[in-house]
C-alpha positions in Angstrom: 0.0 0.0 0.0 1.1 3.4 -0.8 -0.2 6.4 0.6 0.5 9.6 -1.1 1.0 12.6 0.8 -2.1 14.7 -0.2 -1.7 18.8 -0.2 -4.0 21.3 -0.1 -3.9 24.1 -2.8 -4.2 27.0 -0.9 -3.9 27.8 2.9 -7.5 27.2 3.8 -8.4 23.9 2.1 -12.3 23.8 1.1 -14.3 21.3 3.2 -15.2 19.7 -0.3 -11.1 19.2 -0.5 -10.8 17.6 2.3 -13.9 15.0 1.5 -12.4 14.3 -1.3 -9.1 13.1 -0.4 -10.9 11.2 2.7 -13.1 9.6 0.5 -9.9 8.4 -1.7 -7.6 7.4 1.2 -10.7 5.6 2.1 -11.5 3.5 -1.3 -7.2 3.2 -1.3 -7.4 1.0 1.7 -10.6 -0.7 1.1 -9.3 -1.5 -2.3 -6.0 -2.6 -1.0 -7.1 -5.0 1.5 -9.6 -6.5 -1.0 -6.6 -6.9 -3.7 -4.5 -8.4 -0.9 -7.4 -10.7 0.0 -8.0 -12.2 -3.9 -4.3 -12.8 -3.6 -4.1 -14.6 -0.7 -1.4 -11.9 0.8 -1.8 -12.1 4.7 0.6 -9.4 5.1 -0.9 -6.7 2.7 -4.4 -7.5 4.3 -3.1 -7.2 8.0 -1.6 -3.7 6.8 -4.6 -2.8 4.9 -6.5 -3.2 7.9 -4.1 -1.9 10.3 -4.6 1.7 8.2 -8.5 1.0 8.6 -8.0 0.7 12.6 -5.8 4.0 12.4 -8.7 5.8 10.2 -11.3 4.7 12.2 -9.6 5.6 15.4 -8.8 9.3 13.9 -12.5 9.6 13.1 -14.7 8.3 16.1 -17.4 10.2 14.7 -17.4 9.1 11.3 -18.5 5.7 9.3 -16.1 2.8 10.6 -13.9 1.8 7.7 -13.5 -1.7 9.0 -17.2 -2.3 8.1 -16.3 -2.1 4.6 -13.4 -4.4 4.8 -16.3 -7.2 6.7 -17.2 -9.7 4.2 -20.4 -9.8 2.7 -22.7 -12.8 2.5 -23.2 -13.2 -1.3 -26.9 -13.8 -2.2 -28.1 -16.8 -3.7 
């Protein structure tokens, strides 16, 4: 997983900015841990959900990211 450092493009960053490079950290670990999972990489997962844990703990508030990393049942 790499996590770009994300800058703002002016000293007071919109609230709209901000969303948006939540929302793609967010997708960047979900998609991550999902990737790591189809390939049967332990390691990549455990990080992947390590970030989640570290997102979720920033953001008590928030949706919990480790929700989206549960699995699913798949309907019939």
């Amino acid at each position: 997983m790499s996590l770009r450092l994300i800058t703002a493009t002016s000293d007071d960053p919109t609230a709209e900015t901000l969303a948006a490079a939540e929302d793609n950290v967010r997708a960047g670990i979900v998609h991550d841990f999902w990737t790591a999972k189809d390939r049967g990489d332990r390691l990549a997962a455990l990080q992947a959900e390590f970030m989640a844990r570290q997102v979720d703990a920033s953001t008590p508030t928030g949706p919990r990211l480790l929700d989206e990393l549960a699995p699913r049942p798949v309907a019939a």
